[in-house]
N, C-alpha and C positions, 0 to 999 in steps of 0.2 A: 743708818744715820747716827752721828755722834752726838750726843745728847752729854754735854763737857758744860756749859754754862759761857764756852769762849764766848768773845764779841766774834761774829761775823763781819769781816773788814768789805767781803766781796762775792758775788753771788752772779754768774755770769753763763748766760743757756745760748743753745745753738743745735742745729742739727749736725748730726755726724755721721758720714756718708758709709762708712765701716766699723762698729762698733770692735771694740776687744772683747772676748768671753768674759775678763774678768770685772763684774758690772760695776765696780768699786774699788776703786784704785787711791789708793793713800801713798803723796809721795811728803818727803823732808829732805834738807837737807842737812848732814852730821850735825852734831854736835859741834857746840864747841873745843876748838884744836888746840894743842901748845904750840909756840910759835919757831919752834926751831925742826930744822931735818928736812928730809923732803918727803919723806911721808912719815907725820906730828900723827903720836896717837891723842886722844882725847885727855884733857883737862879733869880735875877732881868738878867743876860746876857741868863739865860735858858731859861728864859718866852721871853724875846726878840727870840730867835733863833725858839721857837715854834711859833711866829707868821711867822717869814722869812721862815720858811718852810709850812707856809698856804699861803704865797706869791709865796710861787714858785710851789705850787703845784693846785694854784689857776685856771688854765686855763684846770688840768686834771680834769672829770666831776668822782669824785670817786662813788661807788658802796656801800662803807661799811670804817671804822675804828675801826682797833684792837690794844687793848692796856691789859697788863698787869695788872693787879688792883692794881699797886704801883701809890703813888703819883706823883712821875717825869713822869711818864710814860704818866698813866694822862692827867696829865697837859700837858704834849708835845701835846698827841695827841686832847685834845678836843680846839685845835686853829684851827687847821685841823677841823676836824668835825662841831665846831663853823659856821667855813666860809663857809663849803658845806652845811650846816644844816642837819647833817647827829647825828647820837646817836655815844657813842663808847660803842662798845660792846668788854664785857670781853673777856681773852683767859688766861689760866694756863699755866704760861712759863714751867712747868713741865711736860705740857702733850701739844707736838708739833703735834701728831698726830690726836689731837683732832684739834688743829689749822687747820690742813692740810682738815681734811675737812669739818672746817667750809668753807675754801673757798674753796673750789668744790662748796660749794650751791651760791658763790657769783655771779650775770650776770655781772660786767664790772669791770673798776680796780678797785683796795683796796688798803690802807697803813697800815703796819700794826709795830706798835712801842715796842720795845725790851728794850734789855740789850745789853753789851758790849758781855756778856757771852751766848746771846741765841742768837741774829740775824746771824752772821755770823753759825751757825747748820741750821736756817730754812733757808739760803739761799741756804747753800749746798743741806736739804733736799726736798726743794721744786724746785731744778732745778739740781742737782745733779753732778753741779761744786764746788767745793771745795773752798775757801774763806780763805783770811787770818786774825787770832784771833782779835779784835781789841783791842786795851788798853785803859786804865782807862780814859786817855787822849782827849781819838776821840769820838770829839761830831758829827764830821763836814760829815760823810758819806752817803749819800745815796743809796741805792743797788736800782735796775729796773729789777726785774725776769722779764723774757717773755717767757710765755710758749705757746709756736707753734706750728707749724711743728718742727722747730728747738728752743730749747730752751737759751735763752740766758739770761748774767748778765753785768749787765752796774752799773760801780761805780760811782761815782761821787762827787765831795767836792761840801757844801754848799755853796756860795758866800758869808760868815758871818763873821763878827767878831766883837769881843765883845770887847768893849772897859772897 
């Protein structure tokens, strides 16, 4: 459990018919992007928020890091990865079920870094509570699947901002 000082926006339990091995699942979605190209690497406030989010997730000892093979994504996730010394390993935002079990094979947490348009689906799909869409806008979220006996999601805002 991340013990960050966030507000807790949302705290939502359910049973879940097939758990993944990995009991703790961290997802986000990139950083913020530059606005030009068709795959924008991150921003100077983006690359800043990808280290704040290897700060805050510094004391979880992660299992693995998945990231999309866009550049924002990327980039979000190998600060993460960086400070655990961990690889990032690809995932096809088009194919979640492939995601879904890679982490079955994972043993402890994972993070694993999205889209606006795919994290809240694999949050629903990997715990089977339903999420609200996020916008262009929201960098700042982090989701905490737990899948247990009871499965649960924990939202939470980044302590960040970009000046």
């Amino acid at each position: 459990m991340l013990n960050t000082g966030k507000a807790v926006v949302g705290i939502l339990l359910c049973a879940l018919s097939a758990p993944v091995a990995a009991n703790t699942i961290y997802l986000v979605r990139h950083a913020e992007k530059q606005h030009e190209g068709a795959d924008p690497a991150l921003t100077e406030c983006g690359k800043a928020r990808a280290q704040a989010l290897a700060a805050l997730l510094s004391e979880v000892k992660l299992s693995a890091v998945y990231a999309t093979p866009y550049k924002r994504t990327q980039q979000t996730a190998a600060a993460v990865a960086m400070q655990q010394q961990l690889k990032v390993s690809l995932y096809d935002p088009r194919e979640p079920i492939l995601l879904k079990e890679q982490l079955e094979q994972a043993t402890g947490p994972v993070l694993v870094v999205g889209h606006s348009n795919t994290v809240p689906a694999l949050v629903t799909m990997l715990s089977g509570i339903e999420v609200a869409p996020l916008s262009e806008q929201q960098f700042d979220l982090l989701y905490q699947v737990e899948t247990n006996e009871v499965t649960s999601v924990r939202i939470s805002r980044q302590n960040f901002v970009c000046h």
